[in-house]
C-alpha positions as CSV (number, residue, x, y, z in Angstrom):
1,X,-24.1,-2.9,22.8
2,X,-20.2,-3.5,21.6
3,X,-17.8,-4.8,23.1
4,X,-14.2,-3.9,24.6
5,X,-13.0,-6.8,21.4
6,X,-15.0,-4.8,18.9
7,X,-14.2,-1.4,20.0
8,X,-10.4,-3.0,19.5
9,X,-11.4,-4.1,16.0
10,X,-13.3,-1.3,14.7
11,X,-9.8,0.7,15.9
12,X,-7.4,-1.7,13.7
13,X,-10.2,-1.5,10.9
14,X,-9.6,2.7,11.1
15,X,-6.2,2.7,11.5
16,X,-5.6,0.1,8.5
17,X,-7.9,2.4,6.1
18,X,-6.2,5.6,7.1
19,X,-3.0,3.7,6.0
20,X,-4.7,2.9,2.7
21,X,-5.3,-0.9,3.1
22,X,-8.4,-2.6,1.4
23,X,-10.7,-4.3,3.6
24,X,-11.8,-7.4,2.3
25,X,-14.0,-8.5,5.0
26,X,-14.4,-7.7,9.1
27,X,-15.5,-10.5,11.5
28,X,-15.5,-13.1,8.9
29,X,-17.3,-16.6,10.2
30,X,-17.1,-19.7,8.9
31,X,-18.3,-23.2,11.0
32,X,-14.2,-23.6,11.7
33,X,-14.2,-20.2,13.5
34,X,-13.6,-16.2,12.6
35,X,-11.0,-14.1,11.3
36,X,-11.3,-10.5,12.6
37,X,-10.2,-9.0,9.1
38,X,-8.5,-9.9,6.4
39,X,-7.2,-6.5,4.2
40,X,-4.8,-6.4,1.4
41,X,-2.1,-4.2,2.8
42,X,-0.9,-0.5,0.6
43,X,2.6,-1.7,0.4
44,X,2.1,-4.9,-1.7
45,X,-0.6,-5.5,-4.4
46,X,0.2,-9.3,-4.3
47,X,-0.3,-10.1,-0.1
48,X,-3.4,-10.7,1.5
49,X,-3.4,-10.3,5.4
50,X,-5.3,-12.3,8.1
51,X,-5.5,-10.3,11.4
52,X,-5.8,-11.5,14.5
53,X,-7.4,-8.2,17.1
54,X,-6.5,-8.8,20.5
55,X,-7.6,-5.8,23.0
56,X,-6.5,-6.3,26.6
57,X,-6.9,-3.9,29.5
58,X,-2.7,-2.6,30.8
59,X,-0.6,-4.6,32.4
60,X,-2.8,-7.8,31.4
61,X,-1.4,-11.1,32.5
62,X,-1.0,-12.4,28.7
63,X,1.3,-10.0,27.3
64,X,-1.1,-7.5,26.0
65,X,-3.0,-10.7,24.1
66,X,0.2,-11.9,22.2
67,X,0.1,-15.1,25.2
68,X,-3.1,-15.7,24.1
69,X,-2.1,-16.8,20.0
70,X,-0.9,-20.5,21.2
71,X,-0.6,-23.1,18.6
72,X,-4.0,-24.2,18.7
73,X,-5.8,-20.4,18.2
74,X,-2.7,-20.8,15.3
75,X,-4.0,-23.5,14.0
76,X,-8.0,-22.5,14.0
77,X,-6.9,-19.1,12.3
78,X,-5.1,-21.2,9.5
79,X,-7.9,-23.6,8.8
80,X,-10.6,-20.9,8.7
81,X,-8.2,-19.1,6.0
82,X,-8.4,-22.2,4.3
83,X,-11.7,-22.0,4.1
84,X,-11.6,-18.2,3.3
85,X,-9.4,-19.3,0.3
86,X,-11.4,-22.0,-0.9
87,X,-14.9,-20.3,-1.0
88,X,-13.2,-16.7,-2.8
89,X,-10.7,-18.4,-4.8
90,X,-9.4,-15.4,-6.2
91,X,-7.1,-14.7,-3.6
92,X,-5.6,-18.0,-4.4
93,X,-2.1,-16.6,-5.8
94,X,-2.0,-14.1,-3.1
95,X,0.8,-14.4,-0.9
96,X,-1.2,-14.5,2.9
97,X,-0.1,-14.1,6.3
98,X,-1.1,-13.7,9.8
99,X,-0.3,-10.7,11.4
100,X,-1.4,-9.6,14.8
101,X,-2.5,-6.5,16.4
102,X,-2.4,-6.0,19.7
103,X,-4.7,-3.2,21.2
104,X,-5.0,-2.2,24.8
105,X,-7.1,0.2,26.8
106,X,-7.3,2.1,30.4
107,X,-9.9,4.5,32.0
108,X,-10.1,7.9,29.8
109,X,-7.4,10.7,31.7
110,X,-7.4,13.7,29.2
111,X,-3.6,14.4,30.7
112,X,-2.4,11.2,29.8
113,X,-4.4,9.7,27.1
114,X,-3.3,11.8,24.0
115,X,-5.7,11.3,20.5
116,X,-3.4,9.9,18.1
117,X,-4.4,7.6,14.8
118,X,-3.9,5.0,16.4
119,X,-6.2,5.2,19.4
120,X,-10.2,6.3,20.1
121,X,-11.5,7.5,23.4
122,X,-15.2,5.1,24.0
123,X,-17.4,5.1,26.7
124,X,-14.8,6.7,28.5
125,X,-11.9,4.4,28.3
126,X,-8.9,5.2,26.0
127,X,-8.3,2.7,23.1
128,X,-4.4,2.7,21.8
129,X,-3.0,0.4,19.4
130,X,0.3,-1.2,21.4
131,X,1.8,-3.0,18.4
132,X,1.1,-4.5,14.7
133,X,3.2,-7.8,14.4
134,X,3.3,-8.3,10.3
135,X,3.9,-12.2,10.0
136,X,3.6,-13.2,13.7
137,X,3.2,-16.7,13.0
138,X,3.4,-18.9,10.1
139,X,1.4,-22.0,8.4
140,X,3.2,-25.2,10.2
141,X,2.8,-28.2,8.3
């Protein structure tokens, strides 16, 4: 069975595809930790994007997930790139970055849930992507 964080996924997945971006891998594990894709975006041939899917039901305490990106999940996301980097060197002289998506979701109301790109109706909750942050954070150190 999935869950609300993959429904959220599987959403920013869509949505970057309908936008023309080339996914290079969803869910990607390493022992360090995972990345929830990493795409090469339409706009530039020479980025490569790390993205970070938070999905959070309205009005969460953290922000819609953006709270929950401290220094340390930073830091984790960075290392397993790392590690992305080292075992497909060929996206060595791409230019990456971490951008966030944050994805929220609410019981279904036909009124007040319009179907839009950028959202999915599942098991009857409404899905709806709140905001893309290109370059949230950055590499320290």
């Amino acid at each position: 069975m999935e869950t609300v964080g993959e429904i959220g996924e599987k959403l920013v997945k869509q949505w970057l595809i309908n936008k023309r971006w080339q996914i290079i891998q969803h869910r990607w594990r390493c022992r360090l930790g995972e990345i929830d894709l990493i795409a090469l975006p339409n706009n530039s041939s020479n980025s490569l994007a790390f993205i970070e899917v938070k999905t959070r039901s309205r009005n969460n305490w953290d922000e819609q997930g953006i709270l929950a990106i401290t220094s340390q999940k930073q830091l984790k996301i960075t290392q397993t790139a790392t590690y992305f980097l080292a075992k497909y060197p060929k996206y060595l002289d791409y230019n990456g970055r971490f951008d966030v998506a944050l994805v929220n979701y609410q019981k279904y109301n036909l009124q007040f849930c319009p179907k839009t790109e950028s959202s999915l109706v599942w098991n009857n909750y409404y899905f709806k992507i709140q905001d893309y942050l290109e370059n949230a954070f950055e590499v320290n150190g």
